[in-house]
C-alpha positions as CSV (number, residue, x, y, z in Angstrom):
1,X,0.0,0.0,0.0
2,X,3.0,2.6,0.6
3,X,4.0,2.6,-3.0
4,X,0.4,3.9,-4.4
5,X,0.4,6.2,-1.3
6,X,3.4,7.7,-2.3
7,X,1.3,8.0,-6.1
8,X,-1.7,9.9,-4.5
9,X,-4.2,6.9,-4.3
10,X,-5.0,6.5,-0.4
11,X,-7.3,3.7,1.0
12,X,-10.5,5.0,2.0
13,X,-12.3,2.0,3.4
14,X,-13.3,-1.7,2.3
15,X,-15.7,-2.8,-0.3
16,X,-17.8,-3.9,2.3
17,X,-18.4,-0.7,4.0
18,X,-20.1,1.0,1.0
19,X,-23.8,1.1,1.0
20,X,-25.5,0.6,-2.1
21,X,-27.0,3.0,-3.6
22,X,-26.1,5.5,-1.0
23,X,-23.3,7.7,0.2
24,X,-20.5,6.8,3.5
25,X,-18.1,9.4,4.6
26,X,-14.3,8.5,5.0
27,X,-11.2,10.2,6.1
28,X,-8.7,9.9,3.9
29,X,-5.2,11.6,5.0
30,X,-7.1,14.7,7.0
31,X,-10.2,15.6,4.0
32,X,-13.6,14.5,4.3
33,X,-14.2,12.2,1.3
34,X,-18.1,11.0,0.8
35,X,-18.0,7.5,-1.9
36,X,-21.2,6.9,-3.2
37,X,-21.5,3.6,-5.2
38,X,-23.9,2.3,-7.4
39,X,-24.1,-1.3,-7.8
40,X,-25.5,-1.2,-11.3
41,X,-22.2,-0.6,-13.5
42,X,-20.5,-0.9,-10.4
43,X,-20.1,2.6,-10.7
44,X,-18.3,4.9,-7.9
45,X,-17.6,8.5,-6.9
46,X,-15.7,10.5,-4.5
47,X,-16.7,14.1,-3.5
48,X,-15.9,16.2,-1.2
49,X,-18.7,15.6,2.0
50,X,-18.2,19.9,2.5
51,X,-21.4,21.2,1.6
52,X,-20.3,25.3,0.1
53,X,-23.9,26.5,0.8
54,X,-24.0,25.2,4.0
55,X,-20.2,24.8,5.6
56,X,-21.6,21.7,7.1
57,X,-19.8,18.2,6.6
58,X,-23.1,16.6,5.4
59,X,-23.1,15.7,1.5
60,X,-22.8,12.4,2.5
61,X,-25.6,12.2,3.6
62,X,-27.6,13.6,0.4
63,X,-29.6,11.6,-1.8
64,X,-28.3,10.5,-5.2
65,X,-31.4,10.5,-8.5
66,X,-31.2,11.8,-11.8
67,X,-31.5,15.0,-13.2
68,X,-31.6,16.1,-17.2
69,X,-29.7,12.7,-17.1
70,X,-26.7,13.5,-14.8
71,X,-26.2,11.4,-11.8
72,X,-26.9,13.9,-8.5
73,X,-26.3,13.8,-5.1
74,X,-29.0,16.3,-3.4
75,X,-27.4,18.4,-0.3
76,X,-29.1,17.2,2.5
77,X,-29.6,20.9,3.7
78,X,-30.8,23.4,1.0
79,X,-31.2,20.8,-1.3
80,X,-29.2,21.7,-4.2
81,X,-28.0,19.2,-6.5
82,X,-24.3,18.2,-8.0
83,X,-23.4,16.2,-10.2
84,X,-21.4,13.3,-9.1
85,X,-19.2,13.2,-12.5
86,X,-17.8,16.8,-12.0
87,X,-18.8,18.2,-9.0
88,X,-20.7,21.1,-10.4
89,X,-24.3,22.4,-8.3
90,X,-27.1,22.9,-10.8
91,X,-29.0,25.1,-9.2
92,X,-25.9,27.5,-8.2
93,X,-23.6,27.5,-10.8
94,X,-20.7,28.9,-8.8
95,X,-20.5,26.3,-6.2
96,X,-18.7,23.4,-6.7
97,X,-17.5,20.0,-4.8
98,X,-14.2,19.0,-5.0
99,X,-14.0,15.2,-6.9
100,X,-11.3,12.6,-7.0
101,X,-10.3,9.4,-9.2
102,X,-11.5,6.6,-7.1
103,X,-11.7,3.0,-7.6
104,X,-11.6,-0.6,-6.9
105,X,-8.3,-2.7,-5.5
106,X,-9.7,-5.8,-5.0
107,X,-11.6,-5.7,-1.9
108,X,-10.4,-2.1,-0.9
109,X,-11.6,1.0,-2.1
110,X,-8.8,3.9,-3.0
111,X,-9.2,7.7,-3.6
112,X,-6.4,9.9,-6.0
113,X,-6.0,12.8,-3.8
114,X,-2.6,14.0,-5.4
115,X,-1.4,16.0,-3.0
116,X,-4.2,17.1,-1.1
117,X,-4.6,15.9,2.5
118,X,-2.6,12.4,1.8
């Protein structure tokens, strides 16, 4: 594991711990990463759990739908949606979530965080 941390990919947690369908919040080095996974496509995503409306640590929390056909993830709070892909807020065009490669290694899941936080 210390040769892909010293690449920028950190583990976050185990396969295991994700909940389908649904976001979990890890720590990875000192940021605030929420993983959201969608079975289907085994498709995953890493955003930043820092709600910029808000302050709060809470996007984790949000629910994930569809919207003019981009994946979303709703702030649990004012209920502004962004798109898991980019990061972008629909509704406020100026806000924006930090997002980071993430993926599979075997049963543990691993964030790119370059040099942020790792």
């Amino acid at each position: 594991m210390a040769n892909r941390q010293e690449q920028g990919w950190s583990a976050a947690c185990g396969r295991a711990d994700l909940v389908a369908n649904s976001g979990v919040v890890a720590l990875v080095g000192d940021v605030q990463v929420a993983l959201f996974y969608l079975p289907e496509g085994e498709q995953l995503f890493a955003v930043e759990n820092r709600d910029p409306l808000s302050g709060a640590n809470v996007i984790g929390r949000g629910i994930i739908g569809s919207l003019g056909g981009a994946l979303v993830v709703a702030a649990p709070l004012y209920k502004q949606h962004f798109r898991l892909q980019d990061g972008t807020c629909l509704e406020y065009p100026e806000q924006a979530l930090t997002v980071w490669p993430v993926r599979f290694s075997g049963e543990v899941v691993e964030v790119y965080l370059g040099g942020w936080g790792a």
